[in-house]
C-alpha positions as CSV (number, residue, x, y, z in Angstrom):
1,X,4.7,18.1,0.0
2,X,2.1,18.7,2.7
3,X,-0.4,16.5,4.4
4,X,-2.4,16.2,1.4
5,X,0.1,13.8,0.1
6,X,0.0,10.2,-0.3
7,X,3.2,8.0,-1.0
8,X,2.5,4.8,-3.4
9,X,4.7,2.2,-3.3
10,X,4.8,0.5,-6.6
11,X,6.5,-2.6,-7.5
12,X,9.2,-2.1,-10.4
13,X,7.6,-5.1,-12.2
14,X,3.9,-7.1,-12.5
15,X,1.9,-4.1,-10.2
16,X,-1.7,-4.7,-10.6
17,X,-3.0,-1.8,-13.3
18,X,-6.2,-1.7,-11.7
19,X,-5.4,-1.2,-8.3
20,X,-2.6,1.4,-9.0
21,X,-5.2,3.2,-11.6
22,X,-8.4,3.5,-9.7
23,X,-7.1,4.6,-6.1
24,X,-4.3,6.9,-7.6
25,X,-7.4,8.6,-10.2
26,X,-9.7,8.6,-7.6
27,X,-7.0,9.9,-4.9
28,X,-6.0,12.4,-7.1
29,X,-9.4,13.8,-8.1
30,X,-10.2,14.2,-4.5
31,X,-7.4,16.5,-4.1
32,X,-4.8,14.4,-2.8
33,X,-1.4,14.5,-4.4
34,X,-0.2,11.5,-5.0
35,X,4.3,10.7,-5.3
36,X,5.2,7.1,-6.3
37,X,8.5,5.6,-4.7
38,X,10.0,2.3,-6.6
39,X,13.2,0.9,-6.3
40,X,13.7,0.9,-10.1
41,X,16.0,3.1,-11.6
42,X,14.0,2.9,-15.1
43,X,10.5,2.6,-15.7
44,X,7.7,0.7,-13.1
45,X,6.1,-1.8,-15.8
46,X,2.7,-3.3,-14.7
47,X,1.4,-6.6,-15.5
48,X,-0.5,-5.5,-18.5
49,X,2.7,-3.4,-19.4
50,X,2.2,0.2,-18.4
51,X,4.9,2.1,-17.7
52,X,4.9,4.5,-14.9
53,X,8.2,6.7,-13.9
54,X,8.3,6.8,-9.9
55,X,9.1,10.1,-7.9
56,X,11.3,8.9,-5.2
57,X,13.6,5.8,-4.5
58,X,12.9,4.2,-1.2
59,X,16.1,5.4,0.0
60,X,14.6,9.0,-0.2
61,X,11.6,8.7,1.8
62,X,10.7,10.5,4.8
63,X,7.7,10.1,7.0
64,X,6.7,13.5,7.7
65,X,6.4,14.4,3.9
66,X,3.1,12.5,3.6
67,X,-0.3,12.0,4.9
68,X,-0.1,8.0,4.5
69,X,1.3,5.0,2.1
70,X,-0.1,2.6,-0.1
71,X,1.2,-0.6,-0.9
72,X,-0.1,-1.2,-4.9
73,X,-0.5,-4.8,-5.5
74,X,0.2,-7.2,-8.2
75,X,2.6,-10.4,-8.1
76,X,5.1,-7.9,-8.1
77,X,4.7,-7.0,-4.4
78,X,6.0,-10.4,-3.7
79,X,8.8,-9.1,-4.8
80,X,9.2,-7.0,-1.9
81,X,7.5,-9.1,1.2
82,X,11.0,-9.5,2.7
83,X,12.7,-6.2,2.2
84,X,13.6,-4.6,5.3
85,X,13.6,-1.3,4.0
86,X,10.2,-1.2,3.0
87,X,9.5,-2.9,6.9
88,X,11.2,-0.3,8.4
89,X,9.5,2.8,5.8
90,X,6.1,0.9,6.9
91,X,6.9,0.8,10.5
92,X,8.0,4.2,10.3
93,X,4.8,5.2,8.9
94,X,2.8,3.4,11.6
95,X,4.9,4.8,14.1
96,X,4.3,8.7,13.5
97,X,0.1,7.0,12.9
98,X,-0.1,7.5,9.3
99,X,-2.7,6.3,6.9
100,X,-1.0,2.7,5.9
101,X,-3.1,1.1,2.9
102,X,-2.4,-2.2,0.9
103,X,-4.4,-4.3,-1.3
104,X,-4.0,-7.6,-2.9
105,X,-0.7,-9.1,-2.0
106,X,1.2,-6.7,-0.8
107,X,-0.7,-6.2,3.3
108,X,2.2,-9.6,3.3
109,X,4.7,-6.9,3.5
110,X,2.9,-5.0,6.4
111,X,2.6,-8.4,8.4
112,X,6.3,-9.5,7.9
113,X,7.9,-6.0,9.2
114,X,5.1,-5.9,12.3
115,X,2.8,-3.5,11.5
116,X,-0.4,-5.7,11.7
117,X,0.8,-7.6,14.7
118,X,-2.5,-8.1,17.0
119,X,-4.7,-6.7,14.2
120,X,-7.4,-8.3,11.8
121,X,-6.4,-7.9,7.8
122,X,-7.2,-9.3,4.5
123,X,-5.0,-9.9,1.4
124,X,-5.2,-12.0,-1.8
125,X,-6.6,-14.8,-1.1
126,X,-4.2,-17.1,-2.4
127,X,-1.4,-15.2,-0.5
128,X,-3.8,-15.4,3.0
129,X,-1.1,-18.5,4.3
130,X,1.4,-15.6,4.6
131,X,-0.6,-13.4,6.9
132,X,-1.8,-16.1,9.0
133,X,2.5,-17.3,9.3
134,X,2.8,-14.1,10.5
135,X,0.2,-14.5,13.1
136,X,-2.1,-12.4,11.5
137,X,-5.7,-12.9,11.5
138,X,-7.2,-13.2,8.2
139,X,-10.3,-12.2,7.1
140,X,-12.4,-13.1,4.3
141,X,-13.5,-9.3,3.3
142,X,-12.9,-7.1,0.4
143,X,-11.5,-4.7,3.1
144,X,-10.4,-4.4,6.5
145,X,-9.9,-1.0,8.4
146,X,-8.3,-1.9,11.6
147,X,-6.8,1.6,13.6
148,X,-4.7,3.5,10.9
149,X,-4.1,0.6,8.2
150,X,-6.5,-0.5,5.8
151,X,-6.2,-3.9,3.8
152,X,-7.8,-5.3,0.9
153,X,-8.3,-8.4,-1.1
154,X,-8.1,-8.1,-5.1
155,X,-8.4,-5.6,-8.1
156,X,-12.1,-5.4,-8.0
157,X,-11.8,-3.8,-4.5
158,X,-10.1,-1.0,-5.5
159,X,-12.7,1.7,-5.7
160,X,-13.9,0.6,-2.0
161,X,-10.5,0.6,-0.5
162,X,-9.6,3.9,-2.0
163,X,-12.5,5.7,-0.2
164,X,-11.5,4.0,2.8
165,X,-7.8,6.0,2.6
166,X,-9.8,8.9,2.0
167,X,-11.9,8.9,4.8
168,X,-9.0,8.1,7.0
169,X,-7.2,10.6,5.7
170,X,-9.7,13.4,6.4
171,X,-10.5,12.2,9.6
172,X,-6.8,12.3,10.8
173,X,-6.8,16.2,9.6
């Protein structure tokens, strides 16, 4: 793995198709290599039911191996707004100034371990009560770049928050 790599994190169940779909395709034909970390043992199963085999389990992620992460969304991020280990992988990230990306509910997960702390961000709108718990400032916007970290709202913001990670990523070359 080299710079040019991009860690998703996908939700074992209900990740949002779209979202996971059209920034990993348009990631990938931009040259970016792209390695998907779950905490399932078996198959990652979307909300439409695609199954996608992830690359790494969370406890086998390090920093340095990638350019940024990407939290996919779905009502399977949910899942994960309270795990410490994915607050402590995304502080990690943060703290080595990595690319940080995450769309639709999961930017919940970036508030609750710190990592938006003092920053502007947008999320699913339904979800936007968590952020602002957090002391977050929500923003009604289909995306947010704020320093390294990039939010956004929904599915249908997909293709606008993936060129967002790109450009990031290129300018932090």
């Amino acid at each position: 793995m080299n710079k040019k790599s991009i860690l998703f994190i996908l939700p074992s169940s209900h990740f949002n198709d779209t979202e996971f779909s059209v920034v990993k395709g348009f990631l990938e034909d931009s040259g970016i290599s792209i390695f998907i970390a779950s905490d399932s043992n078996a198959l990652c199963v979307s909300s439409t039911g695609r199954k996608v085999k992830a690359d790494i389990n969370f406890f086998n992620i390090h920093v340095m191996n990638f350019a940024g992460i990407v939290f996919i969304g779905g009502s399977g991020a949910r899942d994960y707004w309270n795990s410490s280990r994915l607050h402590k992988i995304a502080a990690g990230f943060n703290s080595a100034g990595k690319v940080i990306g995450a769309i639709c509910s999961a930017p919940v997960i970036l508030a609750k371990a710190g990592v938006l702390n003092g920053l502007e961000a947008t999320c699913y709108f339904e979800d936007k009560n968590e952020l602002i718990k957090a002391g977050i400032r929500y923003v009604d916007a289909h995306v947010v770049i704020r320093n390294n970290i990039i939010t956004a709202n929904e599915p249908s913001s997909s293709m606008s928050f993936a060129e967002a990670i790109l450009s990031l990523i290129i300018r932090n070359e």
